[in-house]
C-alpha positions as CSV (number, residue, x, y, z in Angstrom):
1,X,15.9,-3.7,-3.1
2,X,12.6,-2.2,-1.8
3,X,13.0,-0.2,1.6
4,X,10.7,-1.2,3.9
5,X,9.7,1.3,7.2
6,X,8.6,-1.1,9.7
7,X,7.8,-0.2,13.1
8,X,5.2,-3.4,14.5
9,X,2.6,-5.6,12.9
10,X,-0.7,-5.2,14.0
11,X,-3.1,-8.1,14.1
12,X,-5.4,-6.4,11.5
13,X,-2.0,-6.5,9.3
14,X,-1.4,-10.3,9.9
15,X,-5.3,-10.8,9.1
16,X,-5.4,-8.4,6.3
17,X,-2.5,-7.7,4.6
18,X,-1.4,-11.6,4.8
19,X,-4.7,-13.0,4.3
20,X,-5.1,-11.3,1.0
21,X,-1.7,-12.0,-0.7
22,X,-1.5,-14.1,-3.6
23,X,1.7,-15.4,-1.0
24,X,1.4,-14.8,2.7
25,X,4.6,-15.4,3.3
26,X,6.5,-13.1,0.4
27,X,6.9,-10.1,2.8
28,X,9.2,-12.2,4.9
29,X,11.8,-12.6,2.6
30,X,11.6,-8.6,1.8
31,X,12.2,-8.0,6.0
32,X,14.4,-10.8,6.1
33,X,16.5,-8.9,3.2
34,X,16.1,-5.1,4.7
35,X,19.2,-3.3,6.0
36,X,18.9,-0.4,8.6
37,X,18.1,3.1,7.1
38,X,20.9,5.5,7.2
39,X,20.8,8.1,9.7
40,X,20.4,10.7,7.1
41,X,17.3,9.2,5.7
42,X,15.3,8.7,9.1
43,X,12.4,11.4,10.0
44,X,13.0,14.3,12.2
45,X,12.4,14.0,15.5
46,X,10.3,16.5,17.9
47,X,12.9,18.2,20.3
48,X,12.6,16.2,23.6
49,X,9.7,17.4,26.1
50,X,11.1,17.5,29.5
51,X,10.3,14.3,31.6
52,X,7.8,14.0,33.9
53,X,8.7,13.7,38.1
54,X,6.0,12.1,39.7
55,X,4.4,15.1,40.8
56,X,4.3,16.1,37.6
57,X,3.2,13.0,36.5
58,X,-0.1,13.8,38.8
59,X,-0.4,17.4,37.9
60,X,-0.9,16.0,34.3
61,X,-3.9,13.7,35.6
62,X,-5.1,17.1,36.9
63,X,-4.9,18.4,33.3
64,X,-6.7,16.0,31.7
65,X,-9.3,16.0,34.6
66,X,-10.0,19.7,33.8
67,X,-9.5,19.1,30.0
68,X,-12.5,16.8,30.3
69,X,-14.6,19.1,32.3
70,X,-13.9,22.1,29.6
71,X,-14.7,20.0,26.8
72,X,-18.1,18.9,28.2
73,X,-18.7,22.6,29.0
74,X,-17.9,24.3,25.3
75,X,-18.5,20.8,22.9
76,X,-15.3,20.9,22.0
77,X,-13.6,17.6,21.5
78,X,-10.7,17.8,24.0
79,X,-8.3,16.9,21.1
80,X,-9.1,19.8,19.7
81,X,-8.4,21.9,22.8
82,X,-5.1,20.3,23.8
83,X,-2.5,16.8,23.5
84,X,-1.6,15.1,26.4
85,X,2.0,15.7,25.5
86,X,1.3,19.0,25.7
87,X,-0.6,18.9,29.5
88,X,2.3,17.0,30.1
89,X,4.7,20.0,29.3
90,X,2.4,22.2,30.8
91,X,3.1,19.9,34.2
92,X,6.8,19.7,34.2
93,X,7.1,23.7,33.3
94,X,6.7,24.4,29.6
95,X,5.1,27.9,28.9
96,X,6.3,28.6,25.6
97,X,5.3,27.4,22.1
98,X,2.0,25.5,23.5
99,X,-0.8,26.3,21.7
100,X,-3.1,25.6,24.2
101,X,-1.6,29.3,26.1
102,X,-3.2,31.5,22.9
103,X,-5.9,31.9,21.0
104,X,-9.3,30.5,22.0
105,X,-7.8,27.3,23.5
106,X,-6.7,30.0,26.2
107,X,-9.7,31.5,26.4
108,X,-11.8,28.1,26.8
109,X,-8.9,26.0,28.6
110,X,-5.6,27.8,29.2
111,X,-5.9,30.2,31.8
112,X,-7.4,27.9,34.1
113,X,-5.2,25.1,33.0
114,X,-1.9,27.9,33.9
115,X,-4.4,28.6,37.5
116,X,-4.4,25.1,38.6
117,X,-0.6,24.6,37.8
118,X,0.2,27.7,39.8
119,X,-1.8,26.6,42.6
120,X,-4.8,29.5,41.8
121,X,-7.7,26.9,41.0
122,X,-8.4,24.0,43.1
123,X,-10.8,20.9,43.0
124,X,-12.4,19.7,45.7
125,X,-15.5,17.1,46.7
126,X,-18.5,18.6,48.4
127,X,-21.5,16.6,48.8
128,X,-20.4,13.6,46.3
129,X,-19.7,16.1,43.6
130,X,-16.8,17.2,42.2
131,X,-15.9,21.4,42.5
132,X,-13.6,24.0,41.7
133,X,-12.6,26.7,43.2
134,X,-10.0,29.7,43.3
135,X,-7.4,29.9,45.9
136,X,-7.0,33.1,47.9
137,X,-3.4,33.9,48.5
138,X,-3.3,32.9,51.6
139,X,-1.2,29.4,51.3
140,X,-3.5,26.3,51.8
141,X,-1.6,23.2,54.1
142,X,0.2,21.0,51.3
143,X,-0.1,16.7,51.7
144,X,1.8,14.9,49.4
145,X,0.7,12.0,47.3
């Protein structure tokens, strides 16, 4: 028996994949016949990221807000420069093993991605545009969201 790996059917599968078999409907009796993989023969997993709280959850929007401003600024698709499950780390405390903390993604994203995490870079609206800016030490009044 063939083992098949499915995880959905798209609609380009059903109009595709279907549409151009001798029988549309063989594939059914191949899923209708599968039996769950073994545990030993599924894919390794990535070690869990640690979940977002909902201020997290915004600090990430934040990210991606700045990730898009960076990547206008250098021409550098912002998939190149960093994943959003990696912002996402970034937000709920990850520091280690992101690439987007070395090498040139630093450099072009990093250190003010770590700045606006740690409360050192700031956006703001001033005349209908948007603005960043670097926080003195002095603690700014906090609102939550």
């Amino acid at each position: 028996m063939r083992k098949i790996y499915l995880a959905a059917l798209s609609a380009a599968f059903a109009t595709a994949a279907v549409a151009q078999a001798d029988d549309p409907y063989l594939w059914l009796e191949d899923i209708e016949g599968a039996k769950p993989l073994d545990p030993s023969e599924l894919p390794e997993r990535d070690p869990k990221r640690p979940g977002l709280t909902k201020d997290a959850a915004l600090v990430s929007d934040l990210l991606k807000l700045l990730l898009k401003i960076r990547s206008k600024e250098t021409g550098v698709a912002a998939k190149l420069i960093a994943r959003s499950d990696d912002l996402e780390a970034l937000a709920a405390g990850v520091r280690n093993g992101l690439k987007l903390l070395s090498g040139w993604r630093y450099e072009q994203f990093g250190k003010d991605a770590l700045d606006l995490v740690e409360g050192r870079l700031a956006f703001a609206i001033e005349n209908g545009k948007l603005k960043m800016s670097r926080v003195a030490e002095a603690k700014a009044e906090t609102v939550d969201a």
